[in-house]
C-alpha positions in Angstrom: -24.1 13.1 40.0 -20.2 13.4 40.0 -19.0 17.0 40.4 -15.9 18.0 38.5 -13.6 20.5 40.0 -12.6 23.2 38.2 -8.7 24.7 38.7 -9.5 28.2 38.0 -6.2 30.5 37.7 -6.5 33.6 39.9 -3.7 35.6 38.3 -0.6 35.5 35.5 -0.4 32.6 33.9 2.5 30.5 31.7 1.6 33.2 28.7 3.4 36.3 30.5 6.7 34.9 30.1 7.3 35.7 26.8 5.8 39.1 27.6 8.2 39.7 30.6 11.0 38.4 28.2 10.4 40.9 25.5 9.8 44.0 27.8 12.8 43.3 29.3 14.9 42.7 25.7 13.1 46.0 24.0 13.4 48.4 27.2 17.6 47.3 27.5 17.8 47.5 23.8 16.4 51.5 25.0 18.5 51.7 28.0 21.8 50.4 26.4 22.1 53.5 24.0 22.2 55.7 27.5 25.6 53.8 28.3 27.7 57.0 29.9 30.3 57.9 27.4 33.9 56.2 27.7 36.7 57.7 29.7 39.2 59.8 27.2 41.4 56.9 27.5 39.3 54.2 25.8 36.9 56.2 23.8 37.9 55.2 20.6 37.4 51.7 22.2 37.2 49.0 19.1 32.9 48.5 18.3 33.4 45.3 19.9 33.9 46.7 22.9 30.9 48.9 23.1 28.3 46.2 21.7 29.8 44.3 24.6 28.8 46.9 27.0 25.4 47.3 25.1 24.7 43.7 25.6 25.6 43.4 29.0 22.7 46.2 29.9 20.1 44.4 28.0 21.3 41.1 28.9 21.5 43.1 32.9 17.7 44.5 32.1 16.2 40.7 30.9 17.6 40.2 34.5 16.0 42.8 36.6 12.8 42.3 34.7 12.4 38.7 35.8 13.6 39.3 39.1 10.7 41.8 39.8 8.0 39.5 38.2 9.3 37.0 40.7 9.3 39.1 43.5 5.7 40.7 42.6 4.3 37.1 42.3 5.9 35.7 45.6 4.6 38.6 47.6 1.1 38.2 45.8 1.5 34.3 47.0 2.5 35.4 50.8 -0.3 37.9 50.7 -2.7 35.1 50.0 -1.0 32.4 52.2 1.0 34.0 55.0 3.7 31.0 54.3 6.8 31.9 56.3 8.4 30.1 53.4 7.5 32.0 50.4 8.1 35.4 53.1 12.1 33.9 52.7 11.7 33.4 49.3 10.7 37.5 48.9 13.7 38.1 50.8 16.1 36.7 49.0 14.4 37.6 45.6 14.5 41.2 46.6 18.3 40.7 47.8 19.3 39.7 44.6 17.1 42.3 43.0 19.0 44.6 45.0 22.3 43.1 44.2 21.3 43.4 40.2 20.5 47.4 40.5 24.0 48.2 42.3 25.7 46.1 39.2 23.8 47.4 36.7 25.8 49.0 34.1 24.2 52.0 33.8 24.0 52.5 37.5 27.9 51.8 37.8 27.7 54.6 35.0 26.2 57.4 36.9 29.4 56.6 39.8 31.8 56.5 37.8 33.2 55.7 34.3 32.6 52.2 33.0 36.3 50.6 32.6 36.4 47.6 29.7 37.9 44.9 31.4 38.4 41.4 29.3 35.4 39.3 29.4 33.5 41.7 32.1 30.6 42.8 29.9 30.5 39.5 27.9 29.6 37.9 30.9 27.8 34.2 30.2 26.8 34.6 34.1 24.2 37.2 32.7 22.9 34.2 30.3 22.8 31.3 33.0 21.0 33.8 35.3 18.2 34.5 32.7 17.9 30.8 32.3 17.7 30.3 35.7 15.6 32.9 36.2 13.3 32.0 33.6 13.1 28.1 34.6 12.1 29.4 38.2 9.1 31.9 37.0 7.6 29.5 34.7 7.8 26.9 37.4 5.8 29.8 39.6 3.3 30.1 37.2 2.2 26.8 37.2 
């Protein structure tokens, strides 16, 4: 009689990443048409300009989306574990979450106006984050 061990898995699996991916795309394509309107001085910005800006809060959202879904399955793992090692993981998840809400254009928005500054909202730092971002929840889901 052999007994075969089956790896049951309790909780989100591989398949929620493209579901975290495209909430995050479809609720900053929502958000980026509440970008505060430009100071007098640059409101007849060139379009460029303001699809910049509108990329740059999806692109921001992606961000703060996968950041949460890491945060909500590292806590779920401590919960389970007590692992002083995930704990630090939480911590610095929720650090950078916190660091992506203060940036966060539309945040920025509500303080004061946005100001275009060359190569600020077309910022491939938003993409390598994602990536990196991505890489390290799918890694987690295994």
């Amino acid at each position: 009689m052999g007994t075969t061990v089956s790896r049951e898995k309790k909780g989100p699996t591989k398949m929620w990443l493209p579901v975290i991916l495209t909430v995050g795309v479809l609720m900053g394509i929502v958000l980026s048409f509440f970008v505060p309107v430009p100071p007098w001085f640059w409101r007849y910005a060139p379009f460029e300009i303001q699809q910049a800006i509108m990329l740059h809060v999806v692109l921001s959202t992606v961000s703060i989306a996968l950041l949460i879904s890491l945060a909500v399955i590292y806590l779920r793992m401590y919960s389970e574990t007590g692992a002083r090692f995930v704990l630090g993981l939480v911590v610095v998840l929720l650090a950078l979450l916190i660091q992506s809400l203060i940036q966060y254009p539309l945040f920025i928005g509500l303080v004061g106006p946005l100001q275009p500054r060359q190569g600020q909202y077309l910022s491939y730092a938003d993409i390598f984050t994602i990536v990196a971002y991505t890489i390290f929840l799918y890694l987690s889901l295994d």
